[in-house]
C-alpha positions in Angstrom: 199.0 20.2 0.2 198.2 17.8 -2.4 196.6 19.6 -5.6 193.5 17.5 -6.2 191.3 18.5 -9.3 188.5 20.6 -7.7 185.4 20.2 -9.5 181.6 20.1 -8.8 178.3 19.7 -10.3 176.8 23.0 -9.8 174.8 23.8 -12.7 175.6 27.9 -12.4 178.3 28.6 -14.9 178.5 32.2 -13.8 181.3 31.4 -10.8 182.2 34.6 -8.7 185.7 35.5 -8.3 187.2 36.5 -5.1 187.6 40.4 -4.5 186.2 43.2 -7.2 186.5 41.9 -10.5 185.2 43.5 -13.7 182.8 40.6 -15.8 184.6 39.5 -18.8 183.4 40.4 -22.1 183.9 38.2 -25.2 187.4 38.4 -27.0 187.4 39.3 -30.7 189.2 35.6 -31.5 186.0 33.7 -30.4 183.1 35.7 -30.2 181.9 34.5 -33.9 183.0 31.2 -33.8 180.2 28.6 -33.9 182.1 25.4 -35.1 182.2 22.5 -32.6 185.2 21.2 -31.9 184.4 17.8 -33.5 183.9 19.8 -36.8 187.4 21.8 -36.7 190.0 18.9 -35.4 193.3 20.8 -34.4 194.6 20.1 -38.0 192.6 22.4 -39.8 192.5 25.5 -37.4 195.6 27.8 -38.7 196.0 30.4 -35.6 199.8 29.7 -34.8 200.6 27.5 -31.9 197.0 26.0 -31.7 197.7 23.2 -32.0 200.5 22.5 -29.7 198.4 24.3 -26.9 195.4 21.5 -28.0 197.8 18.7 -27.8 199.0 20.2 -24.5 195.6 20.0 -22.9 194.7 16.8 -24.3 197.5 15.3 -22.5 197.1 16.8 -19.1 193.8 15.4 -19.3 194.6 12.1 -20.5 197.3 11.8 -17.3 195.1 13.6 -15.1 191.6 12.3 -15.4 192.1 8.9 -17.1 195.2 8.4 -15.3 197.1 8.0 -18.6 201.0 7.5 -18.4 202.8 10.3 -20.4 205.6 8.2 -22.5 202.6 6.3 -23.7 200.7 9.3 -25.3 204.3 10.9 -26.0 205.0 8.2 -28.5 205.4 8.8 -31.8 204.3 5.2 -32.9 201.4 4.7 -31.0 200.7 8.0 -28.6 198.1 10.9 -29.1 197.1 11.2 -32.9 197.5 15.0 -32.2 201.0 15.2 -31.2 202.0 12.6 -33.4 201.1 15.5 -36.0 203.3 18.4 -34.9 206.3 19.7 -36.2 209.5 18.8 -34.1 209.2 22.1 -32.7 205.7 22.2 -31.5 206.2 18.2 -30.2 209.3 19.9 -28.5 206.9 23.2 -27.1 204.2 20.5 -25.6 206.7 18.7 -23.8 208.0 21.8 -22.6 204.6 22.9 -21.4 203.2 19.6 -20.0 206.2 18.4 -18.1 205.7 22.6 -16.4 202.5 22.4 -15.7 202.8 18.6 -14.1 205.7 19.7 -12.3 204.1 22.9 -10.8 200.4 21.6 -10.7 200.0 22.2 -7.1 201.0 25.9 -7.3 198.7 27.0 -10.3 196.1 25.1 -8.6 196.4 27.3 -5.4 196.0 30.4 -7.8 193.0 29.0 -9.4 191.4 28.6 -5.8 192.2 32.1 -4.7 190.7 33.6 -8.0 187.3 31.5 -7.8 184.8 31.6 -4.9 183.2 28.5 -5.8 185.5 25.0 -7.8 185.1 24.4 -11.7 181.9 23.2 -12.3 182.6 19.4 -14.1 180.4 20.0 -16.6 182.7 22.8 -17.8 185.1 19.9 -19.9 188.6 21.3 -20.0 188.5 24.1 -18.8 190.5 23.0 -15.5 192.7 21.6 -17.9 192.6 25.2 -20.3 194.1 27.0 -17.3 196.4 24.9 -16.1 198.4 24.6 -19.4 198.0 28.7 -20.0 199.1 29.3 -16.6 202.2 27.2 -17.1 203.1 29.3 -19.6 202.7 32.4 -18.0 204.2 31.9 -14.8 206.8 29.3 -15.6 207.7 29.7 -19.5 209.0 31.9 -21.9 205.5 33.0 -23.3 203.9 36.1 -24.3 200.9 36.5 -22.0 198.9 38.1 -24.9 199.3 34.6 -26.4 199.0 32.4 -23.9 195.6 34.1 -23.0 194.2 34.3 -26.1 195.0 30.9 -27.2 193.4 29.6 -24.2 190.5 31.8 -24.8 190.1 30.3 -28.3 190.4 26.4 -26.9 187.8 27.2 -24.7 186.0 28.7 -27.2 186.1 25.4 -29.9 185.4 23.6 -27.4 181.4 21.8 -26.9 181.3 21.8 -23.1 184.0 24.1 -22.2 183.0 27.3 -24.7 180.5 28.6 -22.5 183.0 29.3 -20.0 185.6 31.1 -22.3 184.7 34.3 -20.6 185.7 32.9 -17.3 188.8 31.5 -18.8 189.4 34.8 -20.3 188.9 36.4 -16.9 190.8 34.0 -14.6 194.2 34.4 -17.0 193.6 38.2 -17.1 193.7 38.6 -13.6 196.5 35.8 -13.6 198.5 38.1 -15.7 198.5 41.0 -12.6 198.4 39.3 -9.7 199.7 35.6 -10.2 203.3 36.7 -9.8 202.9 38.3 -6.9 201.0 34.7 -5.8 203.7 32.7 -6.7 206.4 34.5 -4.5 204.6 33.9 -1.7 203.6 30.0 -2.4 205.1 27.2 -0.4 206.2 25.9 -3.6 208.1 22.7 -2.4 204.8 21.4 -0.5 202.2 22.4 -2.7 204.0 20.5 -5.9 203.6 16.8 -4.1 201.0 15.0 -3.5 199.7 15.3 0.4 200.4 11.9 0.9 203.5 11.6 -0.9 205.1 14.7 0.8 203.8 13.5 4.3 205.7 10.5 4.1 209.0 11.5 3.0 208.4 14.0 6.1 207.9 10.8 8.2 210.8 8.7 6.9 213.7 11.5 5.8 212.5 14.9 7.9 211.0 17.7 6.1 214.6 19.3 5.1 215.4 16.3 2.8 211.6 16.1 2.0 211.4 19.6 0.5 214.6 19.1 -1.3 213.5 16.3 -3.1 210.0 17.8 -4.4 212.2 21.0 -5.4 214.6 18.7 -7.5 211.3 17.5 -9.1 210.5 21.1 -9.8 213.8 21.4 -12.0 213.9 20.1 -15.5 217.0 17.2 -15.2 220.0 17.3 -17.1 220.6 14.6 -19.5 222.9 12.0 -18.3 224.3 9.4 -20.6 225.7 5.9 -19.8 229.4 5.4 -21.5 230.9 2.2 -21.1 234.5 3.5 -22.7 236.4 6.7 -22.9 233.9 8.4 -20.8 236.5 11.3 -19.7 237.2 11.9 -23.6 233.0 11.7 -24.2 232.6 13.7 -21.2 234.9 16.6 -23.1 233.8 16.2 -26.4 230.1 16.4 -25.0 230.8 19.7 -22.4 229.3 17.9 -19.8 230.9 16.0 -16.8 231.6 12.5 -15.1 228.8 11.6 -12.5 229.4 8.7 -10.0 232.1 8.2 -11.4 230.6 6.0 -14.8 227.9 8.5 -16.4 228.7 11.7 -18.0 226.3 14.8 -17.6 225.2 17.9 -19.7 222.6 19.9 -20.1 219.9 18.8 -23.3 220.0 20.9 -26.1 217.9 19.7 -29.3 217.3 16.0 -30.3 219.6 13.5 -28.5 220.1 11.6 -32.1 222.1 14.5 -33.1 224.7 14.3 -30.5 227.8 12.9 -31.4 228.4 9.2 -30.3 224.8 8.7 -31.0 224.8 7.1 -34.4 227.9 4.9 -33.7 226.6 3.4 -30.4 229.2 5.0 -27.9 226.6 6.1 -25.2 222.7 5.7 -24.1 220.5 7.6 -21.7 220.5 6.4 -18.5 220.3 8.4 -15.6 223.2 8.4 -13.6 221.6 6.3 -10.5 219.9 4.2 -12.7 223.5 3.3 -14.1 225.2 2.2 -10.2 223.2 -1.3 -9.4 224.8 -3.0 -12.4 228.2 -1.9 -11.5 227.9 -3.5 -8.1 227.8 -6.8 -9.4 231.7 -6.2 -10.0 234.0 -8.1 -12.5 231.2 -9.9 -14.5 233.5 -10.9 -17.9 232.3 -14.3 -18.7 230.0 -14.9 -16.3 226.4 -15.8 -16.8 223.9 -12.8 -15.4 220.4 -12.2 -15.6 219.0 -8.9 -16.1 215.5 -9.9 -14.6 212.5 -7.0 -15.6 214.9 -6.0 -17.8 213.4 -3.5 -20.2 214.1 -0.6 -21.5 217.7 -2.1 -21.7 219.9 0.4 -20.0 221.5 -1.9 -17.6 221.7 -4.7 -20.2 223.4 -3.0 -22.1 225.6 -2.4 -18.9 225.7 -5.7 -18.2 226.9 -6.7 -22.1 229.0 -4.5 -22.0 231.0 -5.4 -19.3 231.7 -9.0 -20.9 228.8 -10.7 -19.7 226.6 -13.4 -20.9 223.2 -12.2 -20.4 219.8 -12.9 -20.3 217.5 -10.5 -19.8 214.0 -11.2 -18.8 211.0 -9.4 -19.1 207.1 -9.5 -19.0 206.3 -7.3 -22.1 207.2 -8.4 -25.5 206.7 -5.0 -26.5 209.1 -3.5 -24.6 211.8 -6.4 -25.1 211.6 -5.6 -28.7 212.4 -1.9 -27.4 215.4 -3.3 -25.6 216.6 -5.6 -28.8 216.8 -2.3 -30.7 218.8 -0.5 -28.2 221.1 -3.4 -27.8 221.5 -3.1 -31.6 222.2 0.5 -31.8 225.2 0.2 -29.7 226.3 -2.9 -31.0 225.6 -5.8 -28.3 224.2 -8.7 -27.2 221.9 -10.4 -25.0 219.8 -13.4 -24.7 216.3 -12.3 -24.2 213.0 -14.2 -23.1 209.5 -12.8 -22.5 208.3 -14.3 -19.1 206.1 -13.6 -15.9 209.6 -14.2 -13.6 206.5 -15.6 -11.0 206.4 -18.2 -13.0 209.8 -18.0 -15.3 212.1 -21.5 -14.9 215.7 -21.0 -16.1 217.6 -24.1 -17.8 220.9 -23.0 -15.5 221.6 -21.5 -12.7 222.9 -17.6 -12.9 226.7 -16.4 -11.4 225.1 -13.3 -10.7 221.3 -11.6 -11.2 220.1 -7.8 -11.4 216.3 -7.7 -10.3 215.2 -4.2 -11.2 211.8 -4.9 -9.7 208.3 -3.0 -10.6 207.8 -0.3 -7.9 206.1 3.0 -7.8 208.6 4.9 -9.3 208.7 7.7 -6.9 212.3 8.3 -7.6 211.6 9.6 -11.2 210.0 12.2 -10.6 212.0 14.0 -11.8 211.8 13.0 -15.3 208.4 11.7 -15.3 206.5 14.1 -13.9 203.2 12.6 -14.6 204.3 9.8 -11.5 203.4 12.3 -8.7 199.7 12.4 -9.9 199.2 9.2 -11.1 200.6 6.9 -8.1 198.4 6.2 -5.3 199.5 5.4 -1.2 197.7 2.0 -1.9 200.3 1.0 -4.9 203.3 1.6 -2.7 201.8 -1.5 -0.1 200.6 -3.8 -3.2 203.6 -3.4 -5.5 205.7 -4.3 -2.0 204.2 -8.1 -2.1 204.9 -8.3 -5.4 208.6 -7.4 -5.4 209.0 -9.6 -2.4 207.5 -12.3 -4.0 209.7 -12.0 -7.2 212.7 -11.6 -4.7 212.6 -14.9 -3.5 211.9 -16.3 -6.5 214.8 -15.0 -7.8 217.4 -16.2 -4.6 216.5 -19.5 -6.3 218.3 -18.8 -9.3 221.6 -18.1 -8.2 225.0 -20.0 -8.1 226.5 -20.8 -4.7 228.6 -17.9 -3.8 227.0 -15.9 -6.3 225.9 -11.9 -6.3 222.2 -10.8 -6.6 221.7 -6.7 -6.6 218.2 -5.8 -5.7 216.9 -2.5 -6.3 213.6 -0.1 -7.4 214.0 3.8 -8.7 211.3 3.9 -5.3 212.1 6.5 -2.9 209.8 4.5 -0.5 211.2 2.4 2.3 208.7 -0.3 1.9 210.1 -1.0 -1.7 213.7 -0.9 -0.8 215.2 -0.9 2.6 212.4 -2.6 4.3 212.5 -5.3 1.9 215.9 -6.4 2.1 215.8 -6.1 6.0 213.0 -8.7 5.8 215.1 -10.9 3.3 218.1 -11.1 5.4 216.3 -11.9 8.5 214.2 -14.7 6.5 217.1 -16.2 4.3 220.2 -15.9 6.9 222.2 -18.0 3.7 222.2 -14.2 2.4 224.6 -11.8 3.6 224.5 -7.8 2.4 228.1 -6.4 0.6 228.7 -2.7 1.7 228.7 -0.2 -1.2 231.5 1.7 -1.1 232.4 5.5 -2.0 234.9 4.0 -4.4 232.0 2.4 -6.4 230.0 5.9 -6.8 233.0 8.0 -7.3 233.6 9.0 -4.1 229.7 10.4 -3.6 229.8 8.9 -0.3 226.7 10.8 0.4 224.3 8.5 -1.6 224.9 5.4 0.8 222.9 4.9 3.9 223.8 3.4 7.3 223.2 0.0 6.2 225.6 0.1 3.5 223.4 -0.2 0.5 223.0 2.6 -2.3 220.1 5.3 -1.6 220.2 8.2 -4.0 217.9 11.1 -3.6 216.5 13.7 -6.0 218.2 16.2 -3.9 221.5 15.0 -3.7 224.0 17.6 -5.5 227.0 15.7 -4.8 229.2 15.6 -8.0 232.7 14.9 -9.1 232.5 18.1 -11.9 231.1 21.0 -11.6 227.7 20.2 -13.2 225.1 18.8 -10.2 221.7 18.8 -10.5 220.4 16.0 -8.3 219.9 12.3 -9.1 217.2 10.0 -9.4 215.5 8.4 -6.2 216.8 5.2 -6.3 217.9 2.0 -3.7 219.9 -0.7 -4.5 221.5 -3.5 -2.3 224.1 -6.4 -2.2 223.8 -9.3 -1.8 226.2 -12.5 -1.5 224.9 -16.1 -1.3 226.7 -18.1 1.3 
């Protein structure tokens, strides 16, 4: 059941709850308080953890109601002027509670219906967006409830819209704070965290056991996997983590990654461990001439460099090519890059061997990017399918004779994957697909499907140490020119 933001324009602010519930009385923290929100900004109000809660709500409604991607707001150059503001720590707390209350939106949703008769009025502001981010913190997190009530109390309260509904707010949490547990338990957690749509398809294409393993991998905060081109047993040890697919090394996050050792001196980047397989199916590339097409942020052209190759990377954004020139940098490489639209991109020479990472929906990242589920539509899966397509073919015009071309989306959608290269091969017969082998991943046979290609699911636990933890959705495939 998808978890759709209930709302509705009734003008009576005085919403029933379901069952015998005592009315609400004012809490000593907001009663008094008069000052509009505009005349107290977050910086100036001194109750602990305020602020973080404020930022916290501000982004849930910037993903949720203006369909705002997180990374953007979450950046410290350009994102939301109030998280830009917090200590490391408090940035560090409102990640903590926005990725929960993204990841488990469907479930505090269900307990806001049960407690209300009637939805949230939209006039109310955030109110929706109050409860959500309290009740994330008192079902999911490490939180006092006394504070995770009474600072939702006191948004509400310095709030224009949303103050006269503190009491409800104060009322809802209350009651959260006795009964939600018991709620919770009982929840069909897996379904209610997906989007209807979203779930209903990965019904349709994997059956509903791989479907509900997948949405309750995107439940689980992912471990932090990290791409090492050298020494990766000796990183893997001096880490505490372990060797994934047999290139990436795993462990669980603990404080900033810039602190880890290997950082400063360029040994390692983040990449999660599917994201890291397409550009080691290209094979021996030392010397030859690849291009790393939709390139940014730089993870597998820094793969790519890595491994010997001469490489351009293309991509539309300027912006995020300058991202990928840092990272390539940092770790001491180097690639040619270029800032093109590939529909209309003309290379001087003709490539040995191309990577098209192409845009899809992103499905398969779920698990990191929580804020996908609820921004992605049915109708982008179909529209971004043309587009890859079209960019495919463009880019089988690039290549050398006898040369290797790996397509593949972090999309757990068949239309963005297999579907696409089925249509390619029956189109452009001068194509032929390469098998991926177990070899290639490590021995996780597991993550290849019956054609041959690379699917990896977020609920496969298959792992060559004894730290698992799922993967990334992702597809890649093979793909020789005659």
């Amino acid at each position: 059941m998808s978890a759709e933001r209930k709302t509705t324009s009734s003008q009576n602010q005085n919403s029933k709850f379901r069952g015998r519930q005592r009315s609400a009385g004012p809490t000593n923290s907001t009663e008094n308080d008069r000052t509009p929100e505009s005349e107290n900004p977050e910086g100036t109000f001194k109750d602990p953890g305020y602020a973080a809660r404020k930022a916290a709500t501000d982004l849930l409604g910037k993903v949720l109601t203006k369909r705002m991607p997180l990374d953007g707001e979450l950046d410290l150059n350009n994102g939301h002027p109030g998280y830009k503001r917090l200590e490391p720590n408090d940035r560090a707390l409102v990640r903590a509670i926005i990725g929960t209350a993204l990841r488990r939106r469907g479930q505090i949703q269900d307990v806001i219906d049960r407690f209300l008769d009637r939805p949230i009025p939209e006039k109310t502001g955030r109110v929706l967006d109050i409860l959500h981010v309290s009740m994330a913190q008192l079902f999911f997190m490490s939180v006092p409830d006394h504070a995770a009530v009474s600072l939702a109390v006191t948004l509400a309260g310095r709030d224009a819209r949303a103050k006269p509904y503190k009491n409800l707010v104060n009322a809802v949490l209350r009651r959260a704070t006795r009964e939600g547990a018991a709620i919770i338990d009982g929840q069909d957690a897996a379904k209610l965290n997906a989007p209807e749509w979203m779930f209903a398809r990965w019904c349709e294409v994997y059956g509903e056991e791989a479907a509900r393993a997948m949405s309750s991998a995107h439940m689980q905060e992912p471990y932090l996997d990290l791409s090492v081109p050298a020494d990766r047993d000796e990183w893997a040890k001096e880490l505490g983590g372990d060797v994934q697919l047999g290139y990436s090394v795993r462990l669980q996050p603990d404080g900033p990654i810039e602190k880890l050792a290997g950082f400063d001196d360029g040994k390692w980047w983040v990449q999660d461990a599917a994201a890291a397989v397409p550009a080691r199916l290209l094979g021996d590339i030392a010397g030859k001439s690849v291009a790393d097409l939709c390139a940014a942020p730089g993870g597998k052209t820094m793969q790519l460099a890595a491994a010997g190759a001469d490489v351009t990377a293309v991509d539309i954004s300027a912006r995020r090519l300058q991202r990928l020139t840092q990272n390539l940098k940092r770790v001491g490489l180097e690639a040619e890059t270029e800032v093109a639209d590939l529909r209309e991109f003309v290379p001087v020479d003709l490539f040995d061997a191309i990577l098209l990472d192409a845009p899809c929906s992103a499905t398969g990242t779920i698990r990191r990017h929580p804020d996908v589920a609820w921004l992605k539509r049915e109708d982008d899966v179909l529209k971004l399918a043309d587009l890859q397509y079209e960019l495919l073919e463009k880019a089988l015009g690039w290549l050398k004779p006898g040369g290797t071309l790996v397509y593949c989306t972090c999309s757990l959608e068949q239309e963005e994957g297999e579907l696409q290269v089925q249509r390619l091969l029956l189109e452009h017969p001068e194509f032929q697909r390469v098998p991926v082998t177990a070899d290639e991943l490590g021995g996780v046979s597991a993550a290849i499907n019956l054609q041959g290609d690379f699917r990896a699911m977020p609920g496969h636990n298959e792992s060559s140490g004894e730290t698992s933890g799922g993967l990334d959705g992702f597809f890649a495939a093979r793909l020789r020119l005659s």
